[in-house]
N, C-alpha and C positions, 0 to 999 in steps of 0.2 A: 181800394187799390187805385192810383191813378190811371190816368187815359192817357194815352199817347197816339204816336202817329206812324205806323208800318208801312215803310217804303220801300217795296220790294222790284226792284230793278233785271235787267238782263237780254238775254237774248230771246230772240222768235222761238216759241214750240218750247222751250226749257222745262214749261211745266209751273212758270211762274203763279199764272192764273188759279192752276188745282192749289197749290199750297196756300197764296193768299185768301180763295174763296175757303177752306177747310181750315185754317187759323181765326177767319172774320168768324164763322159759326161757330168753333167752339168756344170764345171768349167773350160773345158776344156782342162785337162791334161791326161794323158797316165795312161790306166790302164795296170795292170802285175799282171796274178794269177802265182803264184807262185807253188799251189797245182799241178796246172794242167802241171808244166813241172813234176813234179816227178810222177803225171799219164803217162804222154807220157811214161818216163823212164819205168815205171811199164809195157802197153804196148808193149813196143820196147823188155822189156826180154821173156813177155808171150809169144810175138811169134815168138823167136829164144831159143825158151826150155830153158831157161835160171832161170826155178826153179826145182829142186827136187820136186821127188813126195812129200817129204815129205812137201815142203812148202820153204825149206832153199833155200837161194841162189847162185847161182853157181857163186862165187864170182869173180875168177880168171878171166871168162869170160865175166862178166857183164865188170870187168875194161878194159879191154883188148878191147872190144869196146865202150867203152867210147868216143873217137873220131868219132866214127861213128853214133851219136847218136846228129838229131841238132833239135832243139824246137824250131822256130819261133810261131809270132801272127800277124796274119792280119785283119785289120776293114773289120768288115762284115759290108757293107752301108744297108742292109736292116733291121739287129738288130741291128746296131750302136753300136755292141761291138765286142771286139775283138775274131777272132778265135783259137783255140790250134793248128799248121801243126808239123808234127813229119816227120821230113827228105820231106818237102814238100807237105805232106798226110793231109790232112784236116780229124784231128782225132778227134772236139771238141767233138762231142756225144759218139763214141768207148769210152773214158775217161772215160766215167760218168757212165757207167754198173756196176753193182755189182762183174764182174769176176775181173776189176783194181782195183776195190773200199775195194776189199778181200787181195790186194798185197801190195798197196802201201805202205801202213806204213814200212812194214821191208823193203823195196826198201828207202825210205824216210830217216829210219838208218843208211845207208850203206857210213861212212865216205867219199870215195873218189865221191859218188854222189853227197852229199851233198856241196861240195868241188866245183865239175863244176858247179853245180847250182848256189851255193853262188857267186861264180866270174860272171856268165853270166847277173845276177841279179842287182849288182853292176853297173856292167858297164852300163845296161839299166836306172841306176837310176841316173846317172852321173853329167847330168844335171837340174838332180830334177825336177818341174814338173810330179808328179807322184804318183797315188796311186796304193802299193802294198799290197797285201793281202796273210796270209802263216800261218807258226809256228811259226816263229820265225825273222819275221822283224823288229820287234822293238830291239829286245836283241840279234842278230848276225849280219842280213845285214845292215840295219841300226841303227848302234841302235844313231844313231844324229838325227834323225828323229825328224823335230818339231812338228808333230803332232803322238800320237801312240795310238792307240785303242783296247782295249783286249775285245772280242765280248764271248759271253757264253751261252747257252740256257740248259732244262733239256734234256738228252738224248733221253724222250721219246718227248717231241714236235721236237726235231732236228730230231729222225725216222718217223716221219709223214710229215716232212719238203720233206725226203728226198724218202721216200714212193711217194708220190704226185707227184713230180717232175718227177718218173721212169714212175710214171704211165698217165702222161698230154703227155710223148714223144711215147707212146705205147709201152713200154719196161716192160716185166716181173717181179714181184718184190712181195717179201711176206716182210709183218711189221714185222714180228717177227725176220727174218733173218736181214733184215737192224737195228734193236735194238741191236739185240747181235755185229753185225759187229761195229755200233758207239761207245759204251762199251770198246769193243777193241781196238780201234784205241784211244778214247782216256787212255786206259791204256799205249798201246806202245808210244804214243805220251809222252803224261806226262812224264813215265819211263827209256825214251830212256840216252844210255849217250851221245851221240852226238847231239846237240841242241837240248834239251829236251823243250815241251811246257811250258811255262809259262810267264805269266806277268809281264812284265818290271816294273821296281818302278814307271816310270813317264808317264806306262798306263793309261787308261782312261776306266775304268770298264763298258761294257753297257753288261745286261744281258735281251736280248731280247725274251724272252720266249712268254710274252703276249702283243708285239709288232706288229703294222701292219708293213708291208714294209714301205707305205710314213712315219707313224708315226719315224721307227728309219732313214730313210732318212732327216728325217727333223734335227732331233737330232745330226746324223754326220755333215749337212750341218754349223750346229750352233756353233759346235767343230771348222769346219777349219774357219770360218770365225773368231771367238773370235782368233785364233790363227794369222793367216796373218793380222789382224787390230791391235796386238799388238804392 
């Protein structure tokens, strides 16, 4: 069976991530969140003071350590998915807090970020065999991608998605604040000029709002398959 390249796209909190990690395992190819290095990067500036009180970012500096800034993933054998390490730090839950989940997107903007991401990303996917999940896989990193999938849910079930999840890890979290935060994200998302969110022509629309997990795991599964049997 050939190997291909699964470039799963969409909005904040949709669920992109569960489907991609649970497609790479059972076909056995490499999964790559792609959100989660520009979390790390997010991260890595919060705590070398690397935003303005106001929120802006101290751009000079964020590039200037840019080399010093490395994202691997290693398989966790007990959840059989892969982990986020930030300069060898095992950061995957640091990530996922409301204080990254408040930065990223204008960290996400930040052309020359975007830049080392895109190359690190690449070369990960090189050999294909691989499902990546982001903003913008289908329509920058790869966009030869024979399979691409554009995921969407309503904002309000994506802030209960993402509610739930804060609070299944014991991590603090009010709905109201994670609604207005996804709102956001995907405004800057959408409106960014540097790979802005959207849908490839030769996406694959799934808008998973009243989906269960296996119900759209089944539905992905049926995408890669019709695709590699062509």
């Amino acid at each position: 069976m050939k190997k291909i390249i699964v470039a799963i796209d969409g909005h904040s909190s949709c669920g992109k991530s569960t489907m991609a990690k649970d497609l790479a395992s059972k076909i056995g190819y490499t999964y790559i969140d792609t959100g989660a290095m520009y979390r790390a990067v997010t991260l890595y500036a919060l705590r070398h003071d690397l935003f303005y009180p106001c929120g802006n970012i101290k751009l000079d500096e964020l590039e200037a350590a840019m080399p010093d800034i490395h994202i691997t993933f290693r398989f966790n054998e007990e959840t059989r998915r892969p982990d986020t390490y930030l300069n060898g730090e095992y950061v995957e839950n640091l990530i996922r807090g409301m204080e990254v989940s408040s930065h990223v997107s204008p960290i996400a903007t930040v052309g020359f970020v975007r830049e080392a991401m895109v190359a690190q990303q690449q070369e990960m996917g090189r050999a294909k065999g691989i499902v990546m999940d982001g903003r913008d896989i289908g329509t920058v990193v790869f966009p030869e991608a024979e399979l691409k999938v554009f995921v969407t849910a309503s904002a309000e079930v994506r802030a209960q998605r993402r509610y739930d999840e804060l609070m299944a890890k014991g991590q603090p979290a009010s709905f109201d604040e994670i609604l207005e935060n996804v709102k956001e994200r995907d405004r800057i998302d959408s409106s960014r000029e540097i790979s802005p969110l959207r849908q490839a022509d030769d996406a694959i629309l799934l808008d998973n709002s009243n989906l269960t997990i296996p119900q759209q795991n089944e539905w992905l599964m049926e995408q890669y398959l019709r695709v590699v049997n062509e």
